[in-house]
MOPAC internal coordinates of N, CA, C and O (Angstrom, degrees):
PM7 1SCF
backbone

  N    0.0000 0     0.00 0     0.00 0    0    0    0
  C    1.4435 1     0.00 0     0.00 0    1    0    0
  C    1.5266 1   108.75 1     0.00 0    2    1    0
  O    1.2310 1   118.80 1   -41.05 1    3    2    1
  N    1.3449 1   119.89 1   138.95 1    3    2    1
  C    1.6043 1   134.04 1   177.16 1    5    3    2
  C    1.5878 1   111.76 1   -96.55 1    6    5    3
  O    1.2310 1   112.58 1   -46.36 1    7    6    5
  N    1.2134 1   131.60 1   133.64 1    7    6    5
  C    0.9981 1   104.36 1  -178.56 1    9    7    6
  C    1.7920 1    99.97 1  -137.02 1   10    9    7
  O    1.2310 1   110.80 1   -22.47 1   11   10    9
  N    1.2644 1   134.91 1   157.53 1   11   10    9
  C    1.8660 1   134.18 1  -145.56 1   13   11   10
  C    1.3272 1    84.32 1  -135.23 1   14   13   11
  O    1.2310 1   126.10 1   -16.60 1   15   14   13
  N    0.9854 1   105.87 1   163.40 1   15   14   13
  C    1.6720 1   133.71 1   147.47 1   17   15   14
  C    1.6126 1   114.66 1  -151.15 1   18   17   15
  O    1.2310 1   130.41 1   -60.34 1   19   18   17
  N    1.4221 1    97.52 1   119.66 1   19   18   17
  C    1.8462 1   105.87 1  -174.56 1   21   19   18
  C    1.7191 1   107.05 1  -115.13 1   22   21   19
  O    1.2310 1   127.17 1   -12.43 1   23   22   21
  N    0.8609 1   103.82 1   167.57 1   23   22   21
  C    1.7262 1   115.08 1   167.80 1   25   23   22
  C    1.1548 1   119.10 1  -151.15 1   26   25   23
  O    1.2310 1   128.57 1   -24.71 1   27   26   25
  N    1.5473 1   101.10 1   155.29 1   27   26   25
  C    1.8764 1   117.58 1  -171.63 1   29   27   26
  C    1.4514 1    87.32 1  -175.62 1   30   29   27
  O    1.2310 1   132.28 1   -40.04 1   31   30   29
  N    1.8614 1    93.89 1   139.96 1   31   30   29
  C    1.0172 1   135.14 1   163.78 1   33   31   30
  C    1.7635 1   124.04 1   -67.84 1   34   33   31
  O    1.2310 1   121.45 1   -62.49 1   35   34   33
  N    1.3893 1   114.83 1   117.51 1   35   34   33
  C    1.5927 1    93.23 1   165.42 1   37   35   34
  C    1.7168 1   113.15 1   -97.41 1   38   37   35
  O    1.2310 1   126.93 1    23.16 1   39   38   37
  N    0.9459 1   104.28 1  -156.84 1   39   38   37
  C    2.0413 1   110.58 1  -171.75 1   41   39   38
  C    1.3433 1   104.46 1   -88.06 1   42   41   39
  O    1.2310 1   115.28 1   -31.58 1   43   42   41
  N    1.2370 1   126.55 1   148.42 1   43   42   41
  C    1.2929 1   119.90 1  -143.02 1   45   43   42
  C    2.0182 1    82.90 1  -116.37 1   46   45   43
  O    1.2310 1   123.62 1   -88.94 1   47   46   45
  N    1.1767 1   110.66 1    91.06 1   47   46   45
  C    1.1201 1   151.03 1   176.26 1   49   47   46
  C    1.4116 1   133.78 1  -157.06 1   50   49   47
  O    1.2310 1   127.57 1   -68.81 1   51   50   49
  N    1.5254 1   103.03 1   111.19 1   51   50   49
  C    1.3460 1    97.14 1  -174.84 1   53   51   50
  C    1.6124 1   124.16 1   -73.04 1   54   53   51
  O    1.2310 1   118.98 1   151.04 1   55   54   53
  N    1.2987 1   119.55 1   -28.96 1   55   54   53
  C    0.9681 1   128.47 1  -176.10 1   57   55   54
  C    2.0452 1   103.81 1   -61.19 1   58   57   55
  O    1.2310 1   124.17 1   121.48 1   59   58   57
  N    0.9512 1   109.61 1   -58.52 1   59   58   57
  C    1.4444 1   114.12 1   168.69 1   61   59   58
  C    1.3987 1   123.69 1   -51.55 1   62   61   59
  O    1.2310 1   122.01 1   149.05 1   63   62   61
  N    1.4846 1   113.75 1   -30.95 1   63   62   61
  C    1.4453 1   134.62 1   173.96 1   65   63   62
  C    1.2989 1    99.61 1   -56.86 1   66   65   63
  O    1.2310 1   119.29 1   120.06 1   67   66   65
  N    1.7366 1   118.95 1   -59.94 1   67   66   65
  C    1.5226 1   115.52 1   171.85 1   69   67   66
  C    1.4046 1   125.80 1   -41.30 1   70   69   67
  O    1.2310 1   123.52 1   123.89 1   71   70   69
  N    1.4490 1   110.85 1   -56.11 1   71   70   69
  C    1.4505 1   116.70 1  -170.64 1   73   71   70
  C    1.7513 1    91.99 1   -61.97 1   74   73   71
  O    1.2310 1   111.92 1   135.26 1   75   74   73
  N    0.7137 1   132.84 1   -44.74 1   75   74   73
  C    1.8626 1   132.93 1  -157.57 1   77   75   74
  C    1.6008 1    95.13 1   -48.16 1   78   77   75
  O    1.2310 1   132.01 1   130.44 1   79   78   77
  N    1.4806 1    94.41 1   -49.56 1   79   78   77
  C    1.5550 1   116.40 1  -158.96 1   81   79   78
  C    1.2649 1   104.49 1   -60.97 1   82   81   79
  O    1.2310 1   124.80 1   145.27 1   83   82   81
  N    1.4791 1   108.39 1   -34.73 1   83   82   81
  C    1.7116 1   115.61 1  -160.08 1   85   83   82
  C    1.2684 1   106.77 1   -85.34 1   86   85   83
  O    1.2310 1   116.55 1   141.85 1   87   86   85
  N    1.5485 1   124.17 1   -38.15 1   87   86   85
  C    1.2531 1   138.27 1   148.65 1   89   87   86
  C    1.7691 1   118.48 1    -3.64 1   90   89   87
  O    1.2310 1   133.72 1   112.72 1   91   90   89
  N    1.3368 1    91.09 1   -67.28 1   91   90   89
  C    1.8367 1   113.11 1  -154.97 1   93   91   90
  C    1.6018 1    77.41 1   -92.95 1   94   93   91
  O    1.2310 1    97.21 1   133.99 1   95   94   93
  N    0.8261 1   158.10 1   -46.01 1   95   94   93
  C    1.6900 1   134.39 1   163.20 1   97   95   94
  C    1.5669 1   133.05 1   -37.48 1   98   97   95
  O    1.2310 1   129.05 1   178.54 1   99   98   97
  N    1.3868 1   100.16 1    -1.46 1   99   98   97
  C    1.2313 1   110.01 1  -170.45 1  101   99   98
  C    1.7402 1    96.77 1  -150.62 1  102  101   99
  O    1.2310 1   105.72 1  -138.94 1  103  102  101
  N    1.1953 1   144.08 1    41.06 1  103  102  101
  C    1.3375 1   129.16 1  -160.80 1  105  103  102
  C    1.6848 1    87.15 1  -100.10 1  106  105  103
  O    1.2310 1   129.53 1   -42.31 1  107  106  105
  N    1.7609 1    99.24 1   137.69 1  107  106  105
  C    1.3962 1   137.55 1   174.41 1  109  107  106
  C    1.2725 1    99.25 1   -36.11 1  110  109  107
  O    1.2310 1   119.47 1   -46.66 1  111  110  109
  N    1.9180 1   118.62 1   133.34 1  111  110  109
  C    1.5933 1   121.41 1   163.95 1  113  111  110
  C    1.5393 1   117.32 1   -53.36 1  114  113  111
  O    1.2310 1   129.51 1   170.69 1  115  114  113
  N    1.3301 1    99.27 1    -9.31 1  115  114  113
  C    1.4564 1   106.63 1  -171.73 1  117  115  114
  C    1.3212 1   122.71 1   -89.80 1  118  117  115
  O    1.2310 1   121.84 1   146.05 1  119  118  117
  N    1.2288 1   114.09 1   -33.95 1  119  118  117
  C    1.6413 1   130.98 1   164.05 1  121  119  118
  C    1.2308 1   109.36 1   -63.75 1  122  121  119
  O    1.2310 1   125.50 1   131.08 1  123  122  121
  N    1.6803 1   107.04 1   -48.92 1  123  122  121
  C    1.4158 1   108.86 1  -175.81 1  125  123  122
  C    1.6609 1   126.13 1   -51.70 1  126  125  123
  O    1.2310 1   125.85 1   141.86 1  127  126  125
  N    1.5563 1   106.36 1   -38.14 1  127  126  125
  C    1.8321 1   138.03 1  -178.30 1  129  127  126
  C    1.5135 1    81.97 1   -55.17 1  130  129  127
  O    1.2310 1   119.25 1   108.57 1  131  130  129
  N    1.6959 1   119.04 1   -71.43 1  131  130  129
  C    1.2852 1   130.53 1  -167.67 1  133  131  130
  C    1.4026 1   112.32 1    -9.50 1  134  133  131
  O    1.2310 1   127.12 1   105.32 1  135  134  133
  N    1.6150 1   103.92 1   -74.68 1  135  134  133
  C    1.2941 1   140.14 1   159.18 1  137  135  134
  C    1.4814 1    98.01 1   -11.50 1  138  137  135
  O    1.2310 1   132.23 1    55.75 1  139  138  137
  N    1.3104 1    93.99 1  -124.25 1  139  138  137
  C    1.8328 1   130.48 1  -173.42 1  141  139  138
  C    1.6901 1    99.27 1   -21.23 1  142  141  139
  O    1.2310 1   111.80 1   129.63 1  143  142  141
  N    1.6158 1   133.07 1   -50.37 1  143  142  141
  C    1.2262 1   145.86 1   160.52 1  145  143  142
  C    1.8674 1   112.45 1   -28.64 1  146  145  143
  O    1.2310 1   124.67 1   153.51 1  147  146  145
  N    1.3367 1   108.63 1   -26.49 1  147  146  145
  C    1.2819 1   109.96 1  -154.15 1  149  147  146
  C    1.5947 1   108.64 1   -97.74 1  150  149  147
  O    1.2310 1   129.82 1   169.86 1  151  150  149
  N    1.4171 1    98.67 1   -10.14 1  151  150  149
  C    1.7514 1   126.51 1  -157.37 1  153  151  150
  C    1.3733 1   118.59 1    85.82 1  154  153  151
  O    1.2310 1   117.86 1  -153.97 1  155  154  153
  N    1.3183 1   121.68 1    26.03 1  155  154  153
  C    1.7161 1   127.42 1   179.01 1  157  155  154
  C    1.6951 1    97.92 1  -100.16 1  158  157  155
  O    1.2310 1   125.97 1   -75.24 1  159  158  157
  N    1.6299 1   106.13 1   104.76 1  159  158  157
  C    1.5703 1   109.97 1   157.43 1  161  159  158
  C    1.1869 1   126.34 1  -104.21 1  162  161  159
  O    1.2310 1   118.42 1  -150.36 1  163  162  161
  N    1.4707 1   120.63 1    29.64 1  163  162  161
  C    1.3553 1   109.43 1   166.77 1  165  163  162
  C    2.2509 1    88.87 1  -170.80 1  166  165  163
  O    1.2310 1   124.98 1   -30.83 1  167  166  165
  N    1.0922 1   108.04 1   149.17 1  167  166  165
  C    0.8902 1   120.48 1  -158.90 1  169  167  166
  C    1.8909 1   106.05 1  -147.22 1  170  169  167
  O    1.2310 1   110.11 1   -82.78 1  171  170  169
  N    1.0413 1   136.17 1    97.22 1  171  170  169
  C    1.5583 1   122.44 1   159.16 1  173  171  170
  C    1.5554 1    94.39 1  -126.52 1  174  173  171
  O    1.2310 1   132.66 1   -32.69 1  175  174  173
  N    1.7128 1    93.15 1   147.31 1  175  174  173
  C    1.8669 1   113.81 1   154.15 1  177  175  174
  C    1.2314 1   102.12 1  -123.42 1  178  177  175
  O    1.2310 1   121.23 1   -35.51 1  179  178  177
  N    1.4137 1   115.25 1   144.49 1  179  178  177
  C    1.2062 1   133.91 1  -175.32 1  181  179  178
  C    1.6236 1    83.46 1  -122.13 1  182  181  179
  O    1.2310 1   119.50 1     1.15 1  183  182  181
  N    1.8197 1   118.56 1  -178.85 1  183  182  181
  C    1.1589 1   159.60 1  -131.91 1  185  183  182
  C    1.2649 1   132.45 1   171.64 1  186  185  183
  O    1.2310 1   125.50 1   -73.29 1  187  186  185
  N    1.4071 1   107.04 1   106.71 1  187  186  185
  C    1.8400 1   110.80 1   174.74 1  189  187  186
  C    1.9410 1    92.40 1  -127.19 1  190  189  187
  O    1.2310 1   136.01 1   -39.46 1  191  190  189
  N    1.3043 1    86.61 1   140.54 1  191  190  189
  C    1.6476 1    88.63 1   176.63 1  193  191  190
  C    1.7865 1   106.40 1    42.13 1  194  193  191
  O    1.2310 1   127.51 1    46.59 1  195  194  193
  N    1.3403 1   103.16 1  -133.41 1  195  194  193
  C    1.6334 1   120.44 1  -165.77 1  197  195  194
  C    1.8605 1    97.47 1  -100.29 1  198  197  195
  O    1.2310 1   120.48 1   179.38 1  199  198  197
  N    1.4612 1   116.68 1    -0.62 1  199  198  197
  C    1.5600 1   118.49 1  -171.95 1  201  199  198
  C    1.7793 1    89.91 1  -105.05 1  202  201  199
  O    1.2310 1   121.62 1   -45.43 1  203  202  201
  N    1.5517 1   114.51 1   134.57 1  203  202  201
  C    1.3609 1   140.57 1  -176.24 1  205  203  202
  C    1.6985 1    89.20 1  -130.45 1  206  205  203
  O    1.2310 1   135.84 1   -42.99 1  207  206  205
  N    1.9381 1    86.95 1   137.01 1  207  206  205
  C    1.5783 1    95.29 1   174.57 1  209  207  206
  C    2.0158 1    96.76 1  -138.53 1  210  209  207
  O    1.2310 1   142.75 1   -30.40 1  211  210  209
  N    0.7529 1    73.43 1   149.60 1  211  210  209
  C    2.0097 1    81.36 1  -175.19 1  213  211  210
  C    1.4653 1   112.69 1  -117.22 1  214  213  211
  O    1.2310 1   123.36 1   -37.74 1  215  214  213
  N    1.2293 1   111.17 1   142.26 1  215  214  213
  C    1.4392 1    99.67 1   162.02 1  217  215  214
  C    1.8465 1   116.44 1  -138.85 1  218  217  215
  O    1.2310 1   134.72 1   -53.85 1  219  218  217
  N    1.3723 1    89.13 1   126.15 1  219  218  217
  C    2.0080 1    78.31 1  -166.67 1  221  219  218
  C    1.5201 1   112.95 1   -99.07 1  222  221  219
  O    1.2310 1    96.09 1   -42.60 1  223  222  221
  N    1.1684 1   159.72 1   137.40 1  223  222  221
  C    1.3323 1   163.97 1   149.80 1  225  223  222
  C    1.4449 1   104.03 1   -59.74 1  226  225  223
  O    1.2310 1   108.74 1   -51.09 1  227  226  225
  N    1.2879 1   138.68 1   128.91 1  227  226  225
  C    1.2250 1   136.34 1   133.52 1  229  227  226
  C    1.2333 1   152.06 1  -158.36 1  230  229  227
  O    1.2310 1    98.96 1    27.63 1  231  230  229
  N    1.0390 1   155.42 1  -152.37 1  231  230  229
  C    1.8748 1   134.31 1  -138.54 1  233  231  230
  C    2.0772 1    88.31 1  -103.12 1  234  233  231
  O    1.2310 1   127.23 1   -40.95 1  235  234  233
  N    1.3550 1   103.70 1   139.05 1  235  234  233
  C    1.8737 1   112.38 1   177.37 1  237  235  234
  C    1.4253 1    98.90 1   -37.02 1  238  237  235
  O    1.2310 1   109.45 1   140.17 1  239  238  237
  N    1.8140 1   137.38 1   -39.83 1  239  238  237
  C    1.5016 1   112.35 1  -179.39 1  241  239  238
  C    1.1435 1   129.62 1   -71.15 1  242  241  239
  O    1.2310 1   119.64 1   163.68 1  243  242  241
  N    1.5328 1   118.28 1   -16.32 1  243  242  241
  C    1.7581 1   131.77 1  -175.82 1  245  243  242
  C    1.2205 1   108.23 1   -35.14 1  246  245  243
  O    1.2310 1   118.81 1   -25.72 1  247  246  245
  N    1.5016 1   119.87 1   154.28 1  247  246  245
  C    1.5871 1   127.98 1  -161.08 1  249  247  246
  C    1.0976 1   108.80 1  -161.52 1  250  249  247
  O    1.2310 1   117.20 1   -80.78 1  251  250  249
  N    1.1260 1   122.93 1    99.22 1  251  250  249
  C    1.5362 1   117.40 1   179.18 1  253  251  250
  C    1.7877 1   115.74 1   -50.50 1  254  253  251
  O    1.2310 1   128.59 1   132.48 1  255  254  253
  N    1.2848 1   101.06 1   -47.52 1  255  254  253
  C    1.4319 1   117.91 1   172.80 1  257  255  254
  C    1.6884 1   120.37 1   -37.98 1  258  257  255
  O    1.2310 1   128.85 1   130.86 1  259  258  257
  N    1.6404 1   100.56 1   -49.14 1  259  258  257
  C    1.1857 1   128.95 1  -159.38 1  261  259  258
  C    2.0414 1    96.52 1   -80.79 1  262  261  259
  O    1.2310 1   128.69 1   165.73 1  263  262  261
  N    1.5237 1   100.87 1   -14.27 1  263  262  261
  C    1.3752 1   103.29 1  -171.99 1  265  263  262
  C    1.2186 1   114.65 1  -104.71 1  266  265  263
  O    1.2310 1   127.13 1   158.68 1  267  266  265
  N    1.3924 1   103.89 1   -21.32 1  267  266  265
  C    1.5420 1   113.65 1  -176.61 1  269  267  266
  C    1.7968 1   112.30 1   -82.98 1  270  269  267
  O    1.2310 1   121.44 1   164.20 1  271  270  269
  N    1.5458 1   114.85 1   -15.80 1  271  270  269
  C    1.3032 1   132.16 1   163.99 1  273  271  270
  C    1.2477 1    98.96 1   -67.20 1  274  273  271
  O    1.2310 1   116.01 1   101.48 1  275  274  273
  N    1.2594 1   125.19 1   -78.52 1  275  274  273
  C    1.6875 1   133.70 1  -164.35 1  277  275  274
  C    1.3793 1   113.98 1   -48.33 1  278  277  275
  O    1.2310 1   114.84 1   155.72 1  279  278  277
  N    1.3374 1   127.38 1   -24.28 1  279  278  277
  C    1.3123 1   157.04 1  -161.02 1  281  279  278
  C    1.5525 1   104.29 1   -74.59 1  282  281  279
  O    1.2310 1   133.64 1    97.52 1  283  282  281
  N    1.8412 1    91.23 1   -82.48 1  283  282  281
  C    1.3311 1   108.81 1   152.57 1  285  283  282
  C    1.6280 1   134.40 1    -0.91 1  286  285  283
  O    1.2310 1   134.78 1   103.78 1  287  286  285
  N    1.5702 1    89.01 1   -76.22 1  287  286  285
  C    1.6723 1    99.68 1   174.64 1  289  287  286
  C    1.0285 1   113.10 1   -67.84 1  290  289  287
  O    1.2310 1   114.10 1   145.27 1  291  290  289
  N    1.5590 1   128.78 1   -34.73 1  291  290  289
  C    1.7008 1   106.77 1  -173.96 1  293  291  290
  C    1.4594 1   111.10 1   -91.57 1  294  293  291
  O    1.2310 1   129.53 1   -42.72 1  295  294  293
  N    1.7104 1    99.24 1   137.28 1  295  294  293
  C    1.2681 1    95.83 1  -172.09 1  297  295  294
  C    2.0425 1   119.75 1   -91.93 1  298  297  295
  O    1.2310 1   135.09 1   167.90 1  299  298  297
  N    1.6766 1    88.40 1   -12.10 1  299  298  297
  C    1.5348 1    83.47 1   149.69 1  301  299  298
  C    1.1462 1   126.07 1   -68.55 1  302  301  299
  O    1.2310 1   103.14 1   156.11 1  303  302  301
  N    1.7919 1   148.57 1   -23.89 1  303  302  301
  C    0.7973 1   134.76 1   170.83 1  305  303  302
  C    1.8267 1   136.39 1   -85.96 1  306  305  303
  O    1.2310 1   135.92 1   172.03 1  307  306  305
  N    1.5911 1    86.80 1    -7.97 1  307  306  305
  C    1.6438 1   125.27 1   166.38 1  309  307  306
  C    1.8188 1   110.83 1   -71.61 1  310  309  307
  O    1.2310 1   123.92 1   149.45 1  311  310  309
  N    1.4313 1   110.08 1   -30.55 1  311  310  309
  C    1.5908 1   129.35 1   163.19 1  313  311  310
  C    1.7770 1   120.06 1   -47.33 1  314  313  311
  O    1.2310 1   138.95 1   113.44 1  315  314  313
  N    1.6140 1    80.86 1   -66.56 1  315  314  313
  C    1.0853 1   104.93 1   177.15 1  317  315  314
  C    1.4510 1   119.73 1   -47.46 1  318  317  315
  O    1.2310 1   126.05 1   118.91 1  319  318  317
  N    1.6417 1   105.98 1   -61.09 1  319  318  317
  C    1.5952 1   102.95 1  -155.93 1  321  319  318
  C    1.6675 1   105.95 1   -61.79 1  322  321  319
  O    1.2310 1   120.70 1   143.26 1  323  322  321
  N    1.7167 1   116.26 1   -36.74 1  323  322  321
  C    1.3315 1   144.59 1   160.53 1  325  323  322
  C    1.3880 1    87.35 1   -19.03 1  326  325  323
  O    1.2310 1   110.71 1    89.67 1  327  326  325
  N    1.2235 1   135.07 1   -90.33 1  327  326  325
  C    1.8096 1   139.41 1  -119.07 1  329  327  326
  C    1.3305 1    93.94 1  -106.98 1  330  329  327
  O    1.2310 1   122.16 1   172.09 1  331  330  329
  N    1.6942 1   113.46 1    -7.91 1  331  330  329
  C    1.8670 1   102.73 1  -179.33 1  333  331  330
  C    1.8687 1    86.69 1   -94.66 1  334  333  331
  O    1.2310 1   111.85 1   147.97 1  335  334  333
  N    1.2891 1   132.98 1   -32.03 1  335  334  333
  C    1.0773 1   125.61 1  -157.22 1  337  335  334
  C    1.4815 1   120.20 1   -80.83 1  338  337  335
  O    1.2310 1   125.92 1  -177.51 1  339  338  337
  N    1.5115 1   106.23 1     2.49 1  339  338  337
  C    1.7259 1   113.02 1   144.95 1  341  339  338
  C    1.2143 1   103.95 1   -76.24 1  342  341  339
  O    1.2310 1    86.34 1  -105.59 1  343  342  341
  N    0.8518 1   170.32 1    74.41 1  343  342  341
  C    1.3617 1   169.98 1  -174.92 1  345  343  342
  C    1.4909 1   131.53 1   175.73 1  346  345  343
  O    1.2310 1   131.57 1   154.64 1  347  346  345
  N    1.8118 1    95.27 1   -25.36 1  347  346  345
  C    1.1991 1   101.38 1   173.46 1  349  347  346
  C    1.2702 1   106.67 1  -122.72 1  350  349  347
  O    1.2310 1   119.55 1    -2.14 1  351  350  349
  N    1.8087 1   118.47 1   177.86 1  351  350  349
  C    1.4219 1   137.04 1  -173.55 1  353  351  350
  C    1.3030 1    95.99 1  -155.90 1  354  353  351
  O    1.2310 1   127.58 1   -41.10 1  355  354  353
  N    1.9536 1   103.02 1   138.90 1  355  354  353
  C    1.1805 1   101.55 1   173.73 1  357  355  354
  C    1.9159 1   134.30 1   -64.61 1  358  357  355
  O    1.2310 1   119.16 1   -10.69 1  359  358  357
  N    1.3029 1   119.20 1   169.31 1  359  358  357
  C    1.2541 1    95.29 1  -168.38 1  361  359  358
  C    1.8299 1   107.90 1   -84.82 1  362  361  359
  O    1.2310 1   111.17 1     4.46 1  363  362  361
  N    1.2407 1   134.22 1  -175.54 1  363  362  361
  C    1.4060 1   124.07 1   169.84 1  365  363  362
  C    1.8859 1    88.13 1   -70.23 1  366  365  363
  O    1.2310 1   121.72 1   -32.41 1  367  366  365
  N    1.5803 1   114.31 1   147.59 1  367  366  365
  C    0.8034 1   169.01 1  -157.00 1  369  367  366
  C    1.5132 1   125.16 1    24.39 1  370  369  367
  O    1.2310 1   131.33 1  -135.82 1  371  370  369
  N    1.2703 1    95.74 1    44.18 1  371  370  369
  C    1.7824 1   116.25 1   176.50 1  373  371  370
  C    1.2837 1   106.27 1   -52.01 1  374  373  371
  O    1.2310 1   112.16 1    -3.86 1  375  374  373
  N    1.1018 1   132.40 1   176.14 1  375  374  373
  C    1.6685 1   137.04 1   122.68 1  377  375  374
  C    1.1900 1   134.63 1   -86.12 1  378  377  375
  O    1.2310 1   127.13 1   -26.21 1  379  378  377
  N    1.3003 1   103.89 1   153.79 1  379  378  377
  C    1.8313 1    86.23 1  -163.70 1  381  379  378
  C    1.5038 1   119.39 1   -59.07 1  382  381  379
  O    1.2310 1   127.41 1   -25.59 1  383  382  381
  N    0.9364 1   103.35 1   154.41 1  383  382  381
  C    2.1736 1   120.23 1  -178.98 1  385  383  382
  C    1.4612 1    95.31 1    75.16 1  386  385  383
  O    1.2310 1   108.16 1  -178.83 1  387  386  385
  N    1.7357 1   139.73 1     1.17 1  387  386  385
  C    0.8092 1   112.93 1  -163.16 1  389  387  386
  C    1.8083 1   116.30 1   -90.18 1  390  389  387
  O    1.2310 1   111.95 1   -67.07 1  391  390  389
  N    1.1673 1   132.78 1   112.93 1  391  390  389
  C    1.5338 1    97.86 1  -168.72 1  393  391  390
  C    1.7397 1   131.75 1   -97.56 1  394  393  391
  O    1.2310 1   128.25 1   135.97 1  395  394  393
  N    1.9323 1   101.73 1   -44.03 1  395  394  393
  C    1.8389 1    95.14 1   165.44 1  397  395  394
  C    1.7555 1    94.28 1   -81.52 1  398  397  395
  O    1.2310 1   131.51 1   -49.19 1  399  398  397
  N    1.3290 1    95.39 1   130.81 1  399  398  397
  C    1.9118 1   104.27 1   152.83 1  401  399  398
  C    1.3001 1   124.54 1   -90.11 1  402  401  399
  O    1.2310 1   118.64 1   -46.75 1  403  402  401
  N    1.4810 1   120.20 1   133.25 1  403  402  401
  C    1.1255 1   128.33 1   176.46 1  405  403  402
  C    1.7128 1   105.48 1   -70.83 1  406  405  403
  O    1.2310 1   120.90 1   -54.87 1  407  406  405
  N    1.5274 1   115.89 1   125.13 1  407  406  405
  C    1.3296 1   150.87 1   146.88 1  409  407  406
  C    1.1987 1   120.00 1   -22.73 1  410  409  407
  O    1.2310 1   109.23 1   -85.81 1  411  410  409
  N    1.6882 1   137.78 1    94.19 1  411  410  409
  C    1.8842 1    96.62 1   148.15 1  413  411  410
  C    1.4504 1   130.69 1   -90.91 1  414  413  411
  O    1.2310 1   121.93 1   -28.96 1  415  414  413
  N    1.0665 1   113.92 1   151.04 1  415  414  413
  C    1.4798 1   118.44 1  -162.68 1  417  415  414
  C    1.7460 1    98.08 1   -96.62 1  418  417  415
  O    1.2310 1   123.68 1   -67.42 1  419  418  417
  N    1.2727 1   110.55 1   112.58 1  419  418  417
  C    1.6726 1   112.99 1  -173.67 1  421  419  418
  C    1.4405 1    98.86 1  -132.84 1  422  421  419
  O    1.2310 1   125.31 1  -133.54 1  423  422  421
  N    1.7596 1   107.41 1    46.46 1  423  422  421
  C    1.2416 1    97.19 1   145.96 1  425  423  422
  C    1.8585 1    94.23 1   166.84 1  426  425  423
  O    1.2310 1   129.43 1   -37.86 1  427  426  425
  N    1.5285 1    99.43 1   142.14 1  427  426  425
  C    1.7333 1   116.90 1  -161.18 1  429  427  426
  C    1.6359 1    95.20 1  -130.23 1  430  429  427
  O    1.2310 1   112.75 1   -37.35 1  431  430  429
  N    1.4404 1   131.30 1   142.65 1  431  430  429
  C    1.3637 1   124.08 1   126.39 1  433  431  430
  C    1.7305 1    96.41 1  -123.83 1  434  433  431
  O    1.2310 1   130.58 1   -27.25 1  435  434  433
  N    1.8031 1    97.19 1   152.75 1  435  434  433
  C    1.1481 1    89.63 1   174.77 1  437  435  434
  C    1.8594 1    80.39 1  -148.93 1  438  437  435
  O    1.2310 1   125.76 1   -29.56 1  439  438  437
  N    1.0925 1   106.54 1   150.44 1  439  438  437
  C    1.8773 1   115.47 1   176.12 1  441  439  438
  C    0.8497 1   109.43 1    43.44 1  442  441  439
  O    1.2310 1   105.53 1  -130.27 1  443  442  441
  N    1.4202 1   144.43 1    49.73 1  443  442  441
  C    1.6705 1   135.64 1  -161.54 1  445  443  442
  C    1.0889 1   121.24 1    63.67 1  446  445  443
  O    1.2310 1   120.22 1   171.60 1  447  446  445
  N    1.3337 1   117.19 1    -8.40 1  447  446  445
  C    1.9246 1   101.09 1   179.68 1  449  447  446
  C    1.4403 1   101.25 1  -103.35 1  450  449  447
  O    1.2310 1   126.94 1   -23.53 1  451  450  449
  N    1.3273 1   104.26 1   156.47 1  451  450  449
  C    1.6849 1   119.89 1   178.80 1  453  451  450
  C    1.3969 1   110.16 1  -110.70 1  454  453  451
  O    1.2310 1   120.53 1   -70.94 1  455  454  453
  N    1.4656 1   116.59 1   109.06 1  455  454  453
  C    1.6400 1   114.87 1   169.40 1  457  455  454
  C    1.1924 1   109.00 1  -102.44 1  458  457  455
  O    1.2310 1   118.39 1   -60.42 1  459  458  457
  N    1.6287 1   120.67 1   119.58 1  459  458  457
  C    1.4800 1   135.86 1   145.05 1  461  459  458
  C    1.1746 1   143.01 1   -49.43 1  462  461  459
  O    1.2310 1   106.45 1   -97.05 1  463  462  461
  N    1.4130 1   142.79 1    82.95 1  463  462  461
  C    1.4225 1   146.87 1  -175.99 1  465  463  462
  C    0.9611 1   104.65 1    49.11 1  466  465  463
  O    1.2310 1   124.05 1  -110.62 1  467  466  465
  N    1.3865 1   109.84 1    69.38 1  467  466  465
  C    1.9553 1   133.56 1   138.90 1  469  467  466
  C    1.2042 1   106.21 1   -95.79 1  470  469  467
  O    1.2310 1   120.10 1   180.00 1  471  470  469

């Protein structure tokens, strides 16, 4: 299993902050398939202020690449990114169009051991 952590900013509005929120309380079986379809079995975003951090679990073939094709084609999920992307802003040092950023993780303990920038 692979597991990510990305981040993105939404608009620093609370009122919009709500709707975002209210959104993902209710996200489409169809987005959801999107998901799980892609090799993503576990999925949380958390929230501080207007900064969102995610972390996804998923199976050794997962591909971001491979998701951003599949993505592509569906145009329910082409809906989606549309009507969440009032809501969001890229984070400082994205690239352009880019919106969750991939994470590095430079630092693990797990059972007493300490791993350094793996």
């Amino acid at each position: 299993m692979k597991r990510y952590a990305l981040a993105l900013d939404l608009q620093d509005d609370m009122q919009l902050i709500a709707e975002y929120e209210r959104l993902h309380r209710n996200v489409a079986a169809e987005i959801k398939k999107s998901i799980t379809d892609s090799g993503i079995l576990c999925m949380e975003i958390f929230r501080f202020a207007d900064r969102m951090f995610m972390i996804i679990e998923a199976t050794d073939d997962f591909s971001f690449d491979e998701k951003a094709i599949a993505d592509a084609a569906n145009p329910i999920v082409q809906e989606w990114e549309r009507s969440t992307w009032r809501y969001q802003k890229p984070i400082p040092g994205a690239k352009p169009g880019e919106k969750w950023v991939l994470m590095d993780k430079i630092f693990e303990l797990r059972t007493g051991e300490e791993t350094h920038g793996q």
